[in-house]
C-alpha positions in Angstrom: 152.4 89.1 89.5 150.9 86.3 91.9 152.2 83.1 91.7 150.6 80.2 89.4 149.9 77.4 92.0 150.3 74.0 90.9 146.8 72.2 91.3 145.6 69.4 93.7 142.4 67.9 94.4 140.6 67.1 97.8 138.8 64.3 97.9 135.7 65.7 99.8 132.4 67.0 99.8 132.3 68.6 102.9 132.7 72.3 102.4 133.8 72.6 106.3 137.2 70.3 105.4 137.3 72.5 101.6 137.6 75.4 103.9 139.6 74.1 106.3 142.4 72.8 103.5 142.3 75.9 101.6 143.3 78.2 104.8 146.2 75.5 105.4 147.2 75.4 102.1 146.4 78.4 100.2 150.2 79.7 100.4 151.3 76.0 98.4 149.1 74.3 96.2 145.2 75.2 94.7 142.6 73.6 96.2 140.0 71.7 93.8 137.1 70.1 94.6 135.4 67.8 93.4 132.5 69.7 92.0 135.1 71.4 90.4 136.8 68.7 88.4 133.2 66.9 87.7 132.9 64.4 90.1 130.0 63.5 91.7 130.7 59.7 92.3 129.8 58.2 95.8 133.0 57.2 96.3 133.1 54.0 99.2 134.7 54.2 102.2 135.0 50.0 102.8 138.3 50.2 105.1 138.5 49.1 108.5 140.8 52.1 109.1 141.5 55.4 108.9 144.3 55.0 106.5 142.8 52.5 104.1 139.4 55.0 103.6 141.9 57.7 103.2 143.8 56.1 100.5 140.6 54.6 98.6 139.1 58.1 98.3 142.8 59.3 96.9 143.2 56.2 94.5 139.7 56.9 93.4 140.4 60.3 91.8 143.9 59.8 90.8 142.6 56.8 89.0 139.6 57.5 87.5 140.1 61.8 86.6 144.1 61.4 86.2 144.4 64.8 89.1 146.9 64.1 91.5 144.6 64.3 94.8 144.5 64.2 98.6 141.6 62.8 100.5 141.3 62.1 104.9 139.4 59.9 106.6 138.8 61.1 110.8 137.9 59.5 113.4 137.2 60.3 117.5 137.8 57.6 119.4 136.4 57.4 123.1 138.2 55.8 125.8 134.9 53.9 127.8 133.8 53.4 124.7 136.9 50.7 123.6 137.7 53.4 120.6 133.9 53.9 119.7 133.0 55.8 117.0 136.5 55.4 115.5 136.4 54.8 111.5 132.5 54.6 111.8 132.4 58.3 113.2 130.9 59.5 110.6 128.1 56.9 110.2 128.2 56.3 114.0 124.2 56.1 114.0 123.1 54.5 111.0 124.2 54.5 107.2 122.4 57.8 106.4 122.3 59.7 110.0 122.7 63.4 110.6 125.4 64.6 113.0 123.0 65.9 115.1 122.1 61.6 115.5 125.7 61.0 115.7 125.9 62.9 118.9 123.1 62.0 120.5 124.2 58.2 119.9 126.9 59.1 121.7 125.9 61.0 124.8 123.7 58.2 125.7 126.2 55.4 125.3 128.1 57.9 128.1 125.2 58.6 130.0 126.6 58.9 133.8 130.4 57.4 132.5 132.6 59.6 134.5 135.8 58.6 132.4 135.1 61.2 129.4 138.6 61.0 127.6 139.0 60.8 124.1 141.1 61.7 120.8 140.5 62.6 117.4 142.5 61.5 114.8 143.1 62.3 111.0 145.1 60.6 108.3 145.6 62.3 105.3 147.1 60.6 102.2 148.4 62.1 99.0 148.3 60.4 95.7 150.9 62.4 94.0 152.6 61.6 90.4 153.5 57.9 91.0 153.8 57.8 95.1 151.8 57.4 98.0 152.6 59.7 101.4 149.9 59.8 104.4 150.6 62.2 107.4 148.5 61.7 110.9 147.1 64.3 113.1 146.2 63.6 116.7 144.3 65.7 119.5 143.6 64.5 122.8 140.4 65.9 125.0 137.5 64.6 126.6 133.7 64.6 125.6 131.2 67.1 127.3 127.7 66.0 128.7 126.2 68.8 126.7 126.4 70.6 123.5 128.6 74.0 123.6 129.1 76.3 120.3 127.1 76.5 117.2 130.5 76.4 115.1 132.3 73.9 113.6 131.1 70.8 112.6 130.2 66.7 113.8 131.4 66.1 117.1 133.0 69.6 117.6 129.9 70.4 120.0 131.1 67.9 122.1 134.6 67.9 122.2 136.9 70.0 124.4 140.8 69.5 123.4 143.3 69.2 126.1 144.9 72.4 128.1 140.9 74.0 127.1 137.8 74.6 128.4 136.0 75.5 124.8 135.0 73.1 122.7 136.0 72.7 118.9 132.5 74.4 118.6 133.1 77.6 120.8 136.5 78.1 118.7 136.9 80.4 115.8 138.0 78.7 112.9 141.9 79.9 113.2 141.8 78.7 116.6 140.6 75.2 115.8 143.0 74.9 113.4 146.0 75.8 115.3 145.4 72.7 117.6 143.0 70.3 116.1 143.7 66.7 114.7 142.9 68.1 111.0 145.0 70.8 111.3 148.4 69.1 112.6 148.2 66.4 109.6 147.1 69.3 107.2 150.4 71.3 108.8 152.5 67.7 108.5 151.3 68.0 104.6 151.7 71.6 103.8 155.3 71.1 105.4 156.4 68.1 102.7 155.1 70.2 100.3 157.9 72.9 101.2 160.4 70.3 101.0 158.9 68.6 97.8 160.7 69.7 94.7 158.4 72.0 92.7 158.9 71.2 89.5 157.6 67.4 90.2 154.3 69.0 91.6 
């Protein structure tokens, strides 16, 4: 008889993330969405950090749909670049750009740079029962001059991690998840989750 999973939401609408939690986590908790518990708010993301957007998108649902939740907020951070995109990653080339735009911002703020290096980060933080946790996730690399892979997703064409020569794009899935900034705060998570008393989940 499978086991009845205790329930947690994720605070995104990017199915890339959905899929990438669910593979982390699918031994621990149950995934919901946020389709799947009704909400369609635009939720704001008004920090000047990773952490603080990460903890307004958790607050949001645990506040206003009662579901104990997690949410992340990601950002790659570019030596040259004095930590460009960093919290703004996502909306690096205007309030309501593609990340097709994103990149190309990038490449030609980089144009003939020869210092390439760069991280990614992610902070996830869990609104669970009456506490607040947040775990970090870190990956060092450098950016490319050109786009490689047609997989993953934002900046992953551009990105090649440390002790590599793919980028996050050329990866399979599994691969990226074994070593990306995601998937070592997702790992930090699923791990207090096997120390976390049960019953209180």
């Amino acid at each position: 008889m499978q086991k009845l999973l205790p329930e947690i939401v994720f605070a995104t609408n990017n199915p890339h993330k959905l899929e990438e939690a669910r593979a982390i986590l699918q031994d621990k908790v149950k995934v919901l969405s946020l389709a799947d518990i009704g909400c369609h708010d635009d939720i704001p993301e008004t920090a000047d950090t990773l952490e603080g957007n990460a903890l307004i998108k958790a607050r949001w649902v645990k506040e206003k749909y009662g579901y104990d939740c997690f949410a992340d907020d990601t950002g790659l951070m570019v030596d040259v670049l004095n930590g460009e995109p960093g919290v703004y990653s996502a909306r690096y080339a205007g309030e309501h750009c593609s990340p097709a735009d994103n990149i190309r911002l990038l490449l030609e703020k980089m144009t003939g740079l020869a210092n390439r290096k760069a991280h990614f980060s992610t902070v996830v933080a869990l609104s669970l029962k009456d506490h607040e946790y947040l775990f970090e996730g870190t990956v060092e690399g450098e950016i490319s001059e050109t786009l490689n892979g047609g997989g993953g997703f934002g900046y992953d064409p551009v990105f090649i991690p440390e002790n590599s020569s793919l980028s996050f794009a050329e990866m399979s899935p599994e691969e990226k998840n074994k070593i990306s900034h995601r998937g070592r705060a997702m790992r930090k998570f699923a791990d207090f989750l096997d120390s976390f008393n049960p019953e209180l989940l």
